[in-house]
N, CA, C and O atoms as a GROMACS GRO file, in nm:
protein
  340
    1UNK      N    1  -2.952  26.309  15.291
    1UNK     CA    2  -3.016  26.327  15.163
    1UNK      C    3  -2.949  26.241  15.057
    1UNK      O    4  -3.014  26.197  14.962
    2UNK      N    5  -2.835  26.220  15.071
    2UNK     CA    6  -2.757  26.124  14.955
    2UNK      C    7  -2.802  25.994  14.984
    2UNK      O    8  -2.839  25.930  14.886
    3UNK      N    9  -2.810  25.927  15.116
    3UNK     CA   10  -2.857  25.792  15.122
    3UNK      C   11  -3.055  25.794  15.093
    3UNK      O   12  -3.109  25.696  15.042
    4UNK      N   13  -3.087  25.844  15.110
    4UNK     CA   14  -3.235  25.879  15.096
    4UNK      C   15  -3.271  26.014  15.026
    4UNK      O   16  -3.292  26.107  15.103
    5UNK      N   17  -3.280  26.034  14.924
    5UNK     CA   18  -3.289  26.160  14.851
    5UNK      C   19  -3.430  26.178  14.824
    5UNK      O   20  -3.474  26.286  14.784
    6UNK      N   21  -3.515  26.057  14.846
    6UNK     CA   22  -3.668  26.095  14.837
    6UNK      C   23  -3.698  26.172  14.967
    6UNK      O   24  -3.807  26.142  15.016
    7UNK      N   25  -3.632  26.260  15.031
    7UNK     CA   26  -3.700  26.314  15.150
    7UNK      C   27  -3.653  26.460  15.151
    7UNK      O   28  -3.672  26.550  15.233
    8UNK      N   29  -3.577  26.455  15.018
    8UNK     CA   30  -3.551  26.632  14.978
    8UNK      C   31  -3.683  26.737  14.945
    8UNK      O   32  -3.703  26.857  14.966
    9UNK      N   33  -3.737  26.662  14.901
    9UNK     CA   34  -3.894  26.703  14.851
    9UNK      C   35  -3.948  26.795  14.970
    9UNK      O   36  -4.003  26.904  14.953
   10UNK      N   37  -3.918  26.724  15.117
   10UNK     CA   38  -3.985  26.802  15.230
   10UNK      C   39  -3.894  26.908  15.273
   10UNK      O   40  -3.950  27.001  15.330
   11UNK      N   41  -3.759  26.917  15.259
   11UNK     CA   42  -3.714  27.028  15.325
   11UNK      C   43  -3.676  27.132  15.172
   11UNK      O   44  -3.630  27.234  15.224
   12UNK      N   45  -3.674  27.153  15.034
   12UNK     CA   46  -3.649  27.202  14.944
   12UNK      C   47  -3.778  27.229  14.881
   12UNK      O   48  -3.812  27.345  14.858
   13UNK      N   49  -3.850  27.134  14.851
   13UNK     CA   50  -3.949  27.171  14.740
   13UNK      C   51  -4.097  27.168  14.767
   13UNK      O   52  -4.172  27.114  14.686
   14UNK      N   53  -4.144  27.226  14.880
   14UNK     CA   54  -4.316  27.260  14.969
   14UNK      C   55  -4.363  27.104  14.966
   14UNK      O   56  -4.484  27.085  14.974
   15UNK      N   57  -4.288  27.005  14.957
   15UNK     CA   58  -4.409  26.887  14.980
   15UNK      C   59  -4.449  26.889  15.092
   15UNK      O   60  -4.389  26.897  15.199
   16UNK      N   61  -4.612  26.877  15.054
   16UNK     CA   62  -4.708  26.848  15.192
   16UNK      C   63  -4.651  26.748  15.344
   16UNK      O   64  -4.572  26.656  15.327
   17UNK      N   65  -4.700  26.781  15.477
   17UNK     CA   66  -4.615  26.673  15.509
   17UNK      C   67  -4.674  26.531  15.478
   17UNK      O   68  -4.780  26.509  15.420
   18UNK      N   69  -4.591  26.443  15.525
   18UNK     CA   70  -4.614  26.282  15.445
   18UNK      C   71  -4.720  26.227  15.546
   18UNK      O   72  -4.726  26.280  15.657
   19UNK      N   73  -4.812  26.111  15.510
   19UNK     CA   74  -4.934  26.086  15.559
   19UNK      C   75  -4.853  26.009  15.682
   19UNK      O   76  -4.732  25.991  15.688
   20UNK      N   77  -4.956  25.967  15.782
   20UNK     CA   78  -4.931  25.947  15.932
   20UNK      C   79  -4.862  25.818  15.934
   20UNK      O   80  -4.784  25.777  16.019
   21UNK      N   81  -4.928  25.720  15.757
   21UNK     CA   82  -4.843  25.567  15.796
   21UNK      C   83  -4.723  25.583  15.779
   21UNK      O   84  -4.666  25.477  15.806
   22UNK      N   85  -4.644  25.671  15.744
   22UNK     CA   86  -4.499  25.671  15.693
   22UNK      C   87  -4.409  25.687  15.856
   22UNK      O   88  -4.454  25.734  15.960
   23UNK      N   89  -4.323  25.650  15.840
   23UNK     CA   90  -4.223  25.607  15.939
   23UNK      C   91  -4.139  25.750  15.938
   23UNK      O   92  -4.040  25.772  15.869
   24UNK      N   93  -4.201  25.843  16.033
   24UNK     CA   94  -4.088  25.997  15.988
   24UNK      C   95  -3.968  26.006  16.073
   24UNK      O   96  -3.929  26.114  16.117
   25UNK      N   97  -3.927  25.927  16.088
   25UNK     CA   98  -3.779  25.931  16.210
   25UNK      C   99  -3.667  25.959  16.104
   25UNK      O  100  -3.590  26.049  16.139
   26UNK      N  101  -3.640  25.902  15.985
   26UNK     CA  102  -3.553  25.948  15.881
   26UNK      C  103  -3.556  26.106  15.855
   26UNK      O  104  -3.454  26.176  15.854
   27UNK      N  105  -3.695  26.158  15.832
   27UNK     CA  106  -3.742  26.250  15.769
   27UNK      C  107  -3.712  26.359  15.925
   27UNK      O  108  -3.615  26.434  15.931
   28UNK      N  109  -3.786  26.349  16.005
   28UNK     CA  110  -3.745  26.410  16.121
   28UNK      C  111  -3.580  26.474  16.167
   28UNK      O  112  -3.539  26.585  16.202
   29UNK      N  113  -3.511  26.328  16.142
   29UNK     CA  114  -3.325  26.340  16.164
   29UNK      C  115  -3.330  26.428  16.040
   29UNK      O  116  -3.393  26.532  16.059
   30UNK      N  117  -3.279  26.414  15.921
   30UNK     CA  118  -3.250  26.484  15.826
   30UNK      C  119  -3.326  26.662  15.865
   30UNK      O  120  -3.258  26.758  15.830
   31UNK      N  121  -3.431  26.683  15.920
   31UNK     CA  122  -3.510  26.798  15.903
   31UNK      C  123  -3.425  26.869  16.058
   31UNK      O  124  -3.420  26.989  16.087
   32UNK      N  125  -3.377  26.778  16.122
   32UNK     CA  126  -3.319  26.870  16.241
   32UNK      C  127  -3.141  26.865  16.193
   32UNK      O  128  -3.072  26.967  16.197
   33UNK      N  129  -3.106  26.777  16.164
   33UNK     CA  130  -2.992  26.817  16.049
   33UNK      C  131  -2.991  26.912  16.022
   33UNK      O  132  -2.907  26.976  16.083
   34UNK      N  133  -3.081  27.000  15.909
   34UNK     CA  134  -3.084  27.111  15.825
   34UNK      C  135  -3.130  27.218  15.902
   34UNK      O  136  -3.121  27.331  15.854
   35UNK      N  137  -3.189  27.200  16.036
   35UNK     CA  138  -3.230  27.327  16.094
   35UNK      C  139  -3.103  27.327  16.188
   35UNK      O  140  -3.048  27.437  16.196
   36UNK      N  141  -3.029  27.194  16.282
   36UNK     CA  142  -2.923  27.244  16.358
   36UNK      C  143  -2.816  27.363  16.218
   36UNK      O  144  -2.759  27.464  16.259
   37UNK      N  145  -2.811  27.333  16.100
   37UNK     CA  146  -2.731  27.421  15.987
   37UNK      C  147  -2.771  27.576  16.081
   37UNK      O  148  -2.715  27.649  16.163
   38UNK      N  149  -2.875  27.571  16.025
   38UNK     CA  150  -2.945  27.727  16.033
   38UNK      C  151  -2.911  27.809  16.123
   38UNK      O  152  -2.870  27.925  16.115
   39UNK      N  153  -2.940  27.712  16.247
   39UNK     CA  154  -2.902  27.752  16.390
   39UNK      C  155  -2.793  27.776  16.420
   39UNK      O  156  -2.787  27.847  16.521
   40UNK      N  157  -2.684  27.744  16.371
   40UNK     CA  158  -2.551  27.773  16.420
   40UNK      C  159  -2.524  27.857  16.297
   40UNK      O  160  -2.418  27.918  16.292
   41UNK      N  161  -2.605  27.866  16.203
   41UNK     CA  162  -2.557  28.004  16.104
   41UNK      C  163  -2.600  28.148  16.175
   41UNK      O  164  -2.532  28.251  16.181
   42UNK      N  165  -2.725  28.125  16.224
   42UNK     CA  166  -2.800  28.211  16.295
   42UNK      C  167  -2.727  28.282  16.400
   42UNK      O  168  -2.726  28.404  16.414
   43UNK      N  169  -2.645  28.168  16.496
   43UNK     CA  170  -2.548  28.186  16.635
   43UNK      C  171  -2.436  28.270  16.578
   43UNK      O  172  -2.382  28.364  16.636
   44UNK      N  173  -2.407  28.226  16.461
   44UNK     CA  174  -2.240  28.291  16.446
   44UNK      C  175  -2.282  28.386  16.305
   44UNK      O  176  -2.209  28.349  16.214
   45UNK      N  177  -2.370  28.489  16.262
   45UNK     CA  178  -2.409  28.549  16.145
   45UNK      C  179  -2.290  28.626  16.156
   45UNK      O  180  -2.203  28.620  16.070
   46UNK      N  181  -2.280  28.707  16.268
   46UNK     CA  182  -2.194  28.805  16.279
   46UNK      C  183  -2.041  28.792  16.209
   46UNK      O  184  -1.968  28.876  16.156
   47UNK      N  185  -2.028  28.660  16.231
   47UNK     CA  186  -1.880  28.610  16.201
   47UNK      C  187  -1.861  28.588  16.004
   47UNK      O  188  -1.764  28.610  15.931
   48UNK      N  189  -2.034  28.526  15.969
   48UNK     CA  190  -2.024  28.460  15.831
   48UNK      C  191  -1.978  28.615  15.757
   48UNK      O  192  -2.045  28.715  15.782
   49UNK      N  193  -1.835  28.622  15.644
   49UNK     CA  194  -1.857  28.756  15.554
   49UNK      C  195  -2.026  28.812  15.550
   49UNK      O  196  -2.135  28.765  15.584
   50UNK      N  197  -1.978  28.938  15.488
   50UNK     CA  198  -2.107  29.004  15.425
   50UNK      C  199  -2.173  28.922  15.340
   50UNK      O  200  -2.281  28.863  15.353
   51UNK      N  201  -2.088  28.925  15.244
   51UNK     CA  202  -2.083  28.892  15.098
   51UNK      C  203  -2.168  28.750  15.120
   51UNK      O  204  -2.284  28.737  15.080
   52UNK      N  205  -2.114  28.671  15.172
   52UNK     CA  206  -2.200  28.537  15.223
   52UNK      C  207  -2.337  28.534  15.280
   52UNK      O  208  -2.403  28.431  15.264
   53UNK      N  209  -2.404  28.666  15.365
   53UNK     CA  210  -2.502  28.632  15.396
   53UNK      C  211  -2.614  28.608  15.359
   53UNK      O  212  -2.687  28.517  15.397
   54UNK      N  213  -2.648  28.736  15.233
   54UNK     CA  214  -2.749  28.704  15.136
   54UNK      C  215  -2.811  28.557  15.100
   54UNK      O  216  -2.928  28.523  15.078
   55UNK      N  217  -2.675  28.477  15.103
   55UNK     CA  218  -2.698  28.417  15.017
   55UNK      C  219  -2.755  28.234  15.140
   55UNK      O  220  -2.814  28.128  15.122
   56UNK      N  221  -2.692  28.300  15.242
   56UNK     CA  222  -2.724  28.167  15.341
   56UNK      C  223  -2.873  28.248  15.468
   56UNK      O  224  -2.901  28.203  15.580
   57UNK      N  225  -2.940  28.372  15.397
   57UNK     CA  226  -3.030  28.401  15.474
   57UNK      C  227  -3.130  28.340  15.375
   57UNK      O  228  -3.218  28.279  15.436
   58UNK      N  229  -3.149  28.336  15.215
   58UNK     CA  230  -3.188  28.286  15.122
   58UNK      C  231  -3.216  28.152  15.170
   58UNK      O  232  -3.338  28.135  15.171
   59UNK      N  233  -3.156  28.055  15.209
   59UNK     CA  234  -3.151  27.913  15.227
   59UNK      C  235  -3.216  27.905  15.322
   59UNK      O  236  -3.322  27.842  15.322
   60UNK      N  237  -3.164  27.970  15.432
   60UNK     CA  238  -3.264  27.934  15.550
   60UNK      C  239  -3.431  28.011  15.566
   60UNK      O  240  -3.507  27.964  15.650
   61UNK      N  241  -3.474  28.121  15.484
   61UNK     CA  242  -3.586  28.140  15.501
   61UNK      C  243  -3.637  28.020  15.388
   61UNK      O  244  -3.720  27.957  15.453
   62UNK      N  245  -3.630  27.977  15.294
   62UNK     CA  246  -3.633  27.898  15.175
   62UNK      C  247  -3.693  27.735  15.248
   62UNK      O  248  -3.799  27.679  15.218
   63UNK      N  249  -3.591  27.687  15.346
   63UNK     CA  250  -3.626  27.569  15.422
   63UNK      C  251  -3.714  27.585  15.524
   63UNK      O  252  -3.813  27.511  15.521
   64UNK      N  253  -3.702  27.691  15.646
   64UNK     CA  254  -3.787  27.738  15.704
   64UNK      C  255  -3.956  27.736  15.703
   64UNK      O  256  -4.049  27.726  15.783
   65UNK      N  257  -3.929  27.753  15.547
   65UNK     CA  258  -4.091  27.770  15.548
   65UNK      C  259  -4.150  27.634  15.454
   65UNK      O  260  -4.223  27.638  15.354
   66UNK      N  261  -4.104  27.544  15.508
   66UNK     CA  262  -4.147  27.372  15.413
   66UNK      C  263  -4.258  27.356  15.561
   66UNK      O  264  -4.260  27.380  15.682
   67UNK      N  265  -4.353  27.290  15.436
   67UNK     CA  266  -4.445  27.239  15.527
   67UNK      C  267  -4.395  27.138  15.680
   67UNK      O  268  -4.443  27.124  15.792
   68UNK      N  269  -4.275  27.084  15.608
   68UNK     CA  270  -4.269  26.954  15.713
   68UNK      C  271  -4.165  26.993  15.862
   68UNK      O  272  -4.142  26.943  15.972
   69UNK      N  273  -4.130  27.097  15.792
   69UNK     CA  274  -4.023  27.183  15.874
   69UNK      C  275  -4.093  27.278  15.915
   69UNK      O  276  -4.013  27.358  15.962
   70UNK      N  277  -4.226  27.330  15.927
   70UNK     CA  278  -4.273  27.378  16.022
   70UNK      C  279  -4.330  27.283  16.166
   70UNK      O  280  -4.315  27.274  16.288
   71UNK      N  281  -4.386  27.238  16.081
   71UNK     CA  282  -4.419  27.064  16.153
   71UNK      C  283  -4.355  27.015  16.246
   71UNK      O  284  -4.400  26.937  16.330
   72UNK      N  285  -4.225  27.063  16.235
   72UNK     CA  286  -4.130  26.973  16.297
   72UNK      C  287  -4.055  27.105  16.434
   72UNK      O  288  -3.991  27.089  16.537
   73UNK      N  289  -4.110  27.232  16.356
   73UNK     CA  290  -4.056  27.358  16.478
   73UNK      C  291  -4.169  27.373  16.565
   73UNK      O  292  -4.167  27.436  16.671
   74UNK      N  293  -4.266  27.313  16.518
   74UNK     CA  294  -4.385  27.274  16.651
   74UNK      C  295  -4.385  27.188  16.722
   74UNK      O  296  -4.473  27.176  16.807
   75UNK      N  297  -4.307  27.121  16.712
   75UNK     CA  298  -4.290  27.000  16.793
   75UNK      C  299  -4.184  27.014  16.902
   75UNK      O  300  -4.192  26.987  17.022
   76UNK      N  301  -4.067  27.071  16.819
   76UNK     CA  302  -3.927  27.081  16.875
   76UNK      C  303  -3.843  27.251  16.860
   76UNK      O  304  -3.724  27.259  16.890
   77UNK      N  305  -3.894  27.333  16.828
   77UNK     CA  306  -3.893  27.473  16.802
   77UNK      C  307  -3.808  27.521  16.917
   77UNK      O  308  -3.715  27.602  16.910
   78UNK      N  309  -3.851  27.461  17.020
   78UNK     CA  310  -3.809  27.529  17.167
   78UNK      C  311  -3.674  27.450  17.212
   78UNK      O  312  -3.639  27.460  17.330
   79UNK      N  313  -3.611  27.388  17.137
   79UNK     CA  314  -3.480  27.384  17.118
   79UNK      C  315  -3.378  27.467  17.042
   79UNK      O  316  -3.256  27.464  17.054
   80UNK      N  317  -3.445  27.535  16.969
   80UNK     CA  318  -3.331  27.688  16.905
   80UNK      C  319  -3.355  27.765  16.943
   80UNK      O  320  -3.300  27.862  16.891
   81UNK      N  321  -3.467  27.803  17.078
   81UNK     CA  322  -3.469  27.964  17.144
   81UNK      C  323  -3.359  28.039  17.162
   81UNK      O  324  -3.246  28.013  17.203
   82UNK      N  325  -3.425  28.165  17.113
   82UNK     CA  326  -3.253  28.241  17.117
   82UNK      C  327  -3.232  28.274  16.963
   82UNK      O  328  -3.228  28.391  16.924
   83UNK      N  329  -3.220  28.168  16.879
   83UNK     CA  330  -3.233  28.176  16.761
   83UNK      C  331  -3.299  28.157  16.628
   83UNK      O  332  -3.267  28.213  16.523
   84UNK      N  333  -3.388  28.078  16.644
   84UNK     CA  334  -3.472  28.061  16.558
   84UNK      C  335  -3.637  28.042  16.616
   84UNK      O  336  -3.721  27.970  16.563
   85UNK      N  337  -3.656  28.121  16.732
   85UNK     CA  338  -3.786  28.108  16.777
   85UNK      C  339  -3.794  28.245  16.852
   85UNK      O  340  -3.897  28.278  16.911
   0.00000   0.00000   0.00000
């Protein structure tokens, strides 16, 4: 997101996903980036404080539900079974 910050839009702020000419391999890496996060928050909840979870269950239902990041758990979803499927 720091070298390309135009692609925060899809995992933070509901942008639609991006039309078919766009090149999504950036957008893709970054979106499994932020879901491998989830997933290993998901794996180890037990471990994160209390006090902490609120606030990192917030984030991950928050990204979870971006258009492009659903998009992208249909494609590849069945790589976090167990935890996020």
């Amino acid at each position: 997101m720091i070298s390309n910050p135009k692609l925060r839009k899809y995992i933070y702020d509901g942008a639609p996903v991006p039309p078919d000419d766009m090149d999504e391999s950036e957008l893709e890496a970054l979106i499994e980036f932020v879901v491998d996060v989830i997933d290993n928050f998901k794996a180890q909840e037990g471990s994160v404080p209390k006090q902490a979870r609120p606030g990192w269950q917030a984030f991950a239902d928050h990204v979870m539900e971006q258009p492009a990041v659903i998009q992208f758990m249909s494609k590849r979803g069945h790589w976090f079974s167990g935890t996020l499927n």
